[in-house]
Each structure stands twice: as structure tokens, then as C-alpha cells.
C-alpha positions in Angstrom: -22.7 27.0 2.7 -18.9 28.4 2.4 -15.6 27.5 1.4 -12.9 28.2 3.7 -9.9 28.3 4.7 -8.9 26.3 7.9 -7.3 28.1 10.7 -5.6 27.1 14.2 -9.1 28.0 15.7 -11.2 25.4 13.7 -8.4 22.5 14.5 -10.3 21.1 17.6 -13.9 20.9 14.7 -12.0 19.7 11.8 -10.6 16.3 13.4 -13.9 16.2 15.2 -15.7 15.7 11.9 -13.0 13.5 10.9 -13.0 11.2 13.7 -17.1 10.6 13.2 -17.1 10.5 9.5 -17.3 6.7 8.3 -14.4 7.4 6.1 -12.2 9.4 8.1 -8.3 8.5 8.5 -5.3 9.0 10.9 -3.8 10.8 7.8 -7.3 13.7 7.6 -6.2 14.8 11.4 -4.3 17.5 12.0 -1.1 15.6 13.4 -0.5 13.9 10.1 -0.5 18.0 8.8 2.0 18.7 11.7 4.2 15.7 10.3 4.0 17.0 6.8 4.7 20.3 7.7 7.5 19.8 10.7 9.7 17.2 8.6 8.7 17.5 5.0 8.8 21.6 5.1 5.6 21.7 2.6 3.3 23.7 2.5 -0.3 23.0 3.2 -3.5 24.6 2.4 -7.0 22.7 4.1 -10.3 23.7 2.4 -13.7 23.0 4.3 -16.7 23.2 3.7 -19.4 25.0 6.4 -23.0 25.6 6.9 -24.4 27.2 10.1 -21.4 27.1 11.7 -21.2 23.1 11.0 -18.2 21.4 9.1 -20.1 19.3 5.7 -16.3 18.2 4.0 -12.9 18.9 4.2 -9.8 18.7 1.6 -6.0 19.3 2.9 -4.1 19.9 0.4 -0.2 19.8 0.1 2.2 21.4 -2.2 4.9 19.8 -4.0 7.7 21.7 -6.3 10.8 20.6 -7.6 13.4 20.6 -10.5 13.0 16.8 -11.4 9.2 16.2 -10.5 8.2 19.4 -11.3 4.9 21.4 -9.3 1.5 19.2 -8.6 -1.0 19.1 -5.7 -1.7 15.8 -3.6 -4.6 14.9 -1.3 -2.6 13.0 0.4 0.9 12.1 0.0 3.1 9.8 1.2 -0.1 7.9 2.5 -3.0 6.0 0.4 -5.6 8.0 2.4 -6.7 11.5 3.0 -8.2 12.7 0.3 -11.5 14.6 0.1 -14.6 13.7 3.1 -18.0 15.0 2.5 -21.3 14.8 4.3 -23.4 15.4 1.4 -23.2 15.6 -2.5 -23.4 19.5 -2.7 -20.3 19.8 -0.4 -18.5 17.3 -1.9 -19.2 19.7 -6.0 -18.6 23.1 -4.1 -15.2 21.7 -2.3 -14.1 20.1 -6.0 -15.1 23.6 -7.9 -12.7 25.2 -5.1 -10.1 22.6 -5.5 -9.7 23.4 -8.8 -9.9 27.0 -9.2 -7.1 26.8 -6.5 -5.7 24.8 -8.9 -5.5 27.3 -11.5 -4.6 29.8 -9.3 -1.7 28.2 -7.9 -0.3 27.2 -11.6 0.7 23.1 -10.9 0.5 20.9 -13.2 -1.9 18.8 -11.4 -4.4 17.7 -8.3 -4.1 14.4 -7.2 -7.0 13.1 -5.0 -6.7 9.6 -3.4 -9.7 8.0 -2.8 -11.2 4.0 -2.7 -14.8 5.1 -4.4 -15.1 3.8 -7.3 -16.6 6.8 -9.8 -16.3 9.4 -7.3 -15.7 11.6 -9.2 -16.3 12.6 -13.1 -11.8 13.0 -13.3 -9.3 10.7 -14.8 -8.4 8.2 -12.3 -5.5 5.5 -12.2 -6.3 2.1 -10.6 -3.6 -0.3 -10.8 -2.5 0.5 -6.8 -4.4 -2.2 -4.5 -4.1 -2.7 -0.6 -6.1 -5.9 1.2 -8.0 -6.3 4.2 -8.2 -9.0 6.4 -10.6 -9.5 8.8 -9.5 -10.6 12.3 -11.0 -12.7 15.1 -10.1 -11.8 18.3 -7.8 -14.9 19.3 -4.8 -16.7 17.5 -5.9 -20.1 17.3 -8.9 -18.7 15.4 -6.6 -16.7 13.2 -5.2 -19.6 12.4 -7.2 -21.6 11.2 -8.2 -18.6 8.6 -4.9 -19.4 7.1 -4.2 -22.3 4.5 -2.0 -25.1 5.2 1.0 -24.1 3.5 0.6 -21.1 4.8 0.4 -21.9 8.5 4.2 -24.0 7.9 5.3 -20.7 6.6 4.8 -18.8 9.6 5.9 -21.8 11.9 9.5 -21.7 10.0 11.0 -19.3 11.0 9.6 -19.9 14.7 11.3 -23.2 14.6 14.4 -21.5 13.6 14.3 -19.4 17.1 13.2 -16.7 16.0 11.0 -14.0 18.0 9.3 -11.1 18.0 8.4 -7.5 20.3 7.3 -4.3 20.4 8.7 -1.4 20.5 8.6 2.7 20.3 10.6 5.2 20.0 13.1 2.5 21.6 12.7 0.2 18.3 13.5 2.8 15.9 17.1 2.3 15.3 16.3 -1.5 14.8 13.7 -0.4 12.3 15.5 2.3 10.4 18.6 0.0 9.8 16.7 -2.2 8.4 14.1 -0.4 6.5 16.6 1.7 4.8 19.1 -1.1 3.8 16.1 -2.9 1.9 15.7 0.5 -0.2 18.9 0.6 -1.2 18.4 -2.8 -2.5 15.5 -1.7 -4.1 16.7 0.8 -5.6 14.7 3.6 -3.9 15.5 6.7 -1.7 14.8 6.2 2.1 12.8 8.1 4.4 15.3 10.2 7.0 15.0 8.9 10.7 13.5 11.6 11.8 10.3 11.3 9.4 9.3 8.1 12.1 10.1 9.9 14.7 7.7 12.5 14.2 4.9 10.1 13.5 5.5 8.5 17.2 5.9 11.7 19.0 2.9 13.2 17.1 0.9 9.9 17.4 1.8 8.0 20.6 -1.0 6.0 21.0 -1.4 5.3 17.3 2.0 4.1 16.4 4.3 1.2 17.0 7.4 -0.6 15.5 7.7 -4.6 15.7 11.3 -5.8 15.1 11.6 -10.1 14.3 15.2 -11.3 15.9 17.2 -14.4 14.8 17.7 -16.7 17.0 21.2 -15.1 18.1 18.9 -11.5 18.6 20.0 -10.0 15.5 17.4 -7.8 13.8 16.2 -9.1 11.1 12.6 -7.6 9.9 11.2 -4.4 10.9 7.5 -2.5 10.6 6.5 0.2 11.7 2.5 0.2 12.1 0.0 2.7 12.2 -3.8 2.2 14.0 -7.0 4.5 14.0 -10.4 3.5 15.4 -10.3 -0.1 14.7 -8.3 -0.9 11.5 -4.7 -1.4 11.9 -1.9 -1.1 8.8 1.4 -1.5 7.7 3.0 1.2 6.0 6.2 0.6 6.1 8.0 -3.0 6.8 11.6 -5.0 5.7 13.3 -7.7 5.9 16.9 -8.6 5.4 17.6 -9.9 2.3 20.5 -12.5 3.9 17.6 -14.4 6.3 15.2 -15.0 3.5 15.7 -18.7 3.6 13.9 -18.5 6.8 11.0 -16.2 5.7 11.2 -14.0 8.6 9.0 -11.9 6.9 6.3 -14.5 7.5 6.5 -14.1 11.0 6.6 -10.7 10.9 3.1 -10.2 9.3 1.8 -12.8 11.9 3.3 -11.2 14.8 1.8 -7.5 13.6 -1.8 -9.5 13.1 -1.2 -10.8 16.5 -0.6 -7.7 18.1 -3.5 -5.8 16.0 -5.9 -8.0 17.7 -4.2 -7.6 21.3 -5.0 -3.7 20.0 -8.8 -4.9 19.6 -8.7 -4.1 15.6 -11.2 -5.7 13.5 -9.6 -5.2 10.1 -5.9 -5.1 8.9 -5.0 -3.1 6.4 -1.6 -5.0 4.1 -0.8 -1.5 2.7 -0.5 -0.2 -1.3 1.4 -2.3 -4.0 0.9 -3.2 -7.8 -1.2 -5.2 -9.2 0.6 -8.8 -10.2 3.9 -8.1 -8.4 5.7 -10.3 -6.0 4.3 -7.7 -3.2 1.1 -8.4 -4.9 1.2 -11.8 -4.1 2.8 -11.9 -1.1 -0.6 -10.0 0.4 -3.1 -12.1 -1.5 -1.6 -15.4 -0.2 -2.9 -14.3 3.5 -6.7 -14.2 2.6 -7.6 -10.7 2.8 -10.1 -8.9 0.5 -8.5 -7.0 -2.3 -9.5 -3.2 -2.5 -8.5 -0.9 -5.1 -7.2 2.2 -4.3 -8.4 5.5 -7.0 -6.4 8.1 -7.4 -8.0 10.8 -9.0 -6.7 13.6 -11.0 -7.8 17.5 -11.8 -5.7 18.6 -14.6 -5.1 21.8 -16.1 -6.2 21.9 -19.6 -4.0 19.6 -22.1 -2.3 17.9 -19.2 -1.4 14.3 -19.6 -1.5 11.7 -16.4 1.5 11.8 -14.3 3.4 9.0 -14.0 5.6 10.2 -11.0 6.6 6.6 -9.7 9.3 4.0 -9.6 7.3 2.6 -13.1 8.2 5.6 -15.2 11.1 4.7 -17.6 13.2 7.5 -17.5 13.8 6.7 -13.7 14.9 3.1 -14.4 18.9 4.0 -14.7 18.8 6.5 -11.9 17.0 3.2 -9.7 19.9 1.1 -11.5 22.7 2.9 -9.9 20.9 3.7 -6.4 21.0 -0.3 -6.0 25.0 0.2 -5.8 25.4 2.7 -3.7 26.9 2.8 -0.3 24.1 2.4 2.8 25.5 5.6 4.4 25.6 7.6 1.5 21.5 6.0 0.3 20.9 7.3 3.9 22.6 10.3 3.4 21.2 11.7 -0.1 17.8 9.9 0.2 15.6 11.8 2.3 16.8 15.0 0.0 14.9 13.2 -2.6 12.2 11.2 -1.7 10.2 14.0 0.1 9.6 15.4 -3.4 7.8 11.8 -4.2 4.4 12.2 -3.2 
């Protein structure tokens, strides 16, 4: 049993073992490393683990360094999967004793693995990140009747109102990206540039989709962009405009992308990460789902404290205070410079 290094010629039998491990993601295969690499510029290092000539577990790791965050490690960012896969408990202790002498070696303050396995591992963890499942049926009457009353008038609101729904690809992402970008301005966070999305749906075809909601006079007026592997589909990234929320398009946004995950034959959705107690929060629990609590684990050089690089931290509050005001263009402009430092 080794530790290596992966290589282009072990690319074909790493996102094999992906692909049949239980807990293997979109985000373990070697496009979502492509993505990282081609738009984000970081650099990436993939451990794995072999024994007679057969892949046991695999880590990638990507590298972060800048001024204002400083240097760390993260298995996997931008996502709330990809960390660590193993086939066995003395895989899963050799790759962790690797991960963190490359740690040491590579003199960041930290390596954060992102896991949903409770006591995983014998590390500091954070919990306070949760996502929900939903289990779907394979029709939309039985959908829903899974849903509340109150809930079901949501989603029949907006409807009433004339609104409507499609699919798109690389022909919805303008719709998206206008969208999506206006609502983190509002929130006071740095947008994604275009081009991030459009890597994911050149690299990922078959895996990835936009659904834009339009008023009734075919403005666009909510956005997501959704992501599915094997039979779970999820939700990334999705908006709506602030101006239509008296007509909760959002509602029948999360309806239509249920409807088209089981027209995709998924068995699960996936509501994607948010904070325990917020309004997101609440928003996802109203649909039904199961809540699941995402660990992120961390290996810390030695007198390290937990890193608190989010939206949560205080000394970011003024600099999300006056991002709120500025100009869309200039959010759009500036943002991506930013936000592919936060992992």
C-alpha cells in the first residue's frame, strides 16, 4: 500500500473509483479539477492511495494563497463535497498521515476537509453548515401532495400570476448570470465571473443545466443553475430578483428544478449549504426534506486556531456593508478578483 501522486495516466482509474464508491461526487472527478484549474488558476495536488495496482482512497487537494485570506488547503472548495474517499480504514490513516505531512511541508496555515460523517475523523470540525434532502417520486401530482397546504398555494402564486419556467444551457446563461450576480451585490458578496459557469457546462454537458422563471411579460426573474451525478440532483447556485418577491417566484423556481430533477429520473434533491436558523435555513426546511449536516474538518499546524474565513467573521462586516452599494458593473467587475480566494 502507497501514497501517490496522481498523474494524467491514472485519470481514466481515479474517476473510476469515484464513480463506484457509495460516496463519490461530480466534484472528486477529474473535470471539477479541470474547472478549478482552467478558471480559478490554483493549483492542485491529488493524493491516492494504491495496493496491487488498485486505487483504496483518493484526496485532491487545492491550494489557496492570498494577502487578505492568507495560505490554507481545502478538500474541496467552492463545493460542499469532495473531500477524502476510502475503501478501507487503513487507507483512509495512511492518506490523512500524508495529508498532513504535506501540510507541513507546504507551510499553510491549515487543511480543510469537507465531509458529512459525523466523527470521521479524530480533527476539529465545524458543524453549523446544513444542506436537505428530499426524496422525490417520480410524478408531480405525487410530489404534490408531499407538500403542505400552505405550501402548495405558494407555488401556485406565482403560476397564477403568469409566470413560467424552461431550461436552458449554455443559451440560459446570460439570463442566469444577470440575475445571479445582481442578488450578490444585494447581499453584499462578490460574484462568480461568467466564465466560472461556463466552464462547468462545457466540462459537464450532460450534468449541468440552468432554469430561468419569467414574469408574465418574459422578463427574467429567478435563475439556477443545477448540477446532477448518478441520481441526486442539487442546487448550487440560484436568485431571484428582489423587485418580484411579492410573487415568490422563487417558489416556483424550486418546484420547477424538482420537476425537472424527476424528468432527469433523480431520486434525491439536494437544497444546497446554508446556516443553521437563517432565513435560507428556513426557506429549505419548509419543503420537507431531511436535514443533513455538513463537517468540515480541519488539520492544523500546531497552535492554529479555527478559521473563520466566511461572510460571519466580523472584520468583514464593513467591507460587506459597502459592497451592498456598489454599482452592478463594477460588483461584476472587481468580484471574481476576489471571491476565487474564498474557498
Amino acid at each position: 500500500m502507497k501514497v501517490n501522486t496522481l498523474t494524467h495516466a491514472k485519470y481514466a482509474q481515479w474517476d473510476d473509483y469515484v464513480e463506484h464508491h457509495p460516496d463519490g461526487t461530480i466534484y472528486h472527478r477529474i473535470a471539477w479539477k479541470n474547472i478549478v484549474e482552467q478558471h480559478f488558476s490554483k493549483k492542485t495536488h491529488y493524493l491516492y492511495i494504491e495496493n496491487k495496482q488498485q486505487i483504496e482512497a483518493v484526496l485532491p487537494l487545492v491550494f489557496f494563497k492570498s494577502l487578505l485570506f492568507g495560505e490554507f488547503i481545502v478538500s474541496f472548495p467552492y463545493v460542499n463535497y469532495g473531500g477524502m474517499l476510502y475503501s478501507n480504514e487503513q487507507a483512509k490513516q495512511m492518506l490523512l498521515e500524508a495529508a498532513k505531512s504535506f501540510l507541513e511541508a507546504s507551510h499553510s496555515e491549515f487543511i480543510e476537509l469537507r465531509s458529512m460523517q459525523k466523527d470521521e475523523f479524530s480533527l476539529p470540525v465545524k458543524d453549523k453548515k446544513v444542506t436537505y434532502y428530499l426524496n422525490l417520486p417520480d410524478n408531480e401530482e405525487a410530489l404534490m401532495k408531499q407538500f403542505k397546504a400552505k405550501l402548495r398555494s405558494q407555488i401556485r402564486r406565482p403560476i397564477k400570476e403568469g409566470m413560467y419556467a424552461k431550461v436552458f444551457s449554455h443559451d440560459g446563461l446570460d439570463y442566469f448570470y444577470e440575475i445571479f450576480a445582481k442578488k450578490m451585490r444585494d447581499l453584499g458578496t462578490p460574484v462568480y465571473d461568467k466564465t466560472f459557469f461556463s466552464t462547468i457546462l462545457s466540462e459537464l454537458p450532460q450534468n449541468s443545466h440552468i432554469i430561468i422563471v419569467f414574469s408574465k411579460d418574459d422578463v427574467p426573474v429567478g435563475s439556477a443553475f443545477i448540477i446532477h451525478n448518478k441520481e441526486r440532483m442539487e442546487i448550487p447556485w440560484a436568485a431571484t430578483l428582489r423587485e418580484y418577491d411579492r410573487l415568490s417566484p422563487n417558489m416556483l423556481l424550486y418546484f420547477e428544478v424538482l420537476k425537472y430533477a424527476m424528468a432527469q429520473k433523480c431520486t434525491v434533491f439536494d437544497f444546497g449549504r446554508c446556516t443553521k436558523d437563517s432565513g435560507t435555513y428556513r426557506f429549505k426546511k419548509q419543503w420537507g426534506g431531511q436535514e443533513k449536516t455538513l463537517y468540515w474538518y480541519y488539520l492544523l499546524n500546531k497552535g492554529q486556531d479555527l478559521p473563520e474565513v466566511n461572510p460571519n467573521n466580523p472584520k468583514y462586516q464593513m467591507a460587506i456593508k459597502l459592497w451592498k452599494k456598489l454599482p452592478l458593473s463594477l460588483s461584476k467587475l472587481i468580484g471574481p478578483t476576489i471571491v476565487k480566494h474564498i474557498p
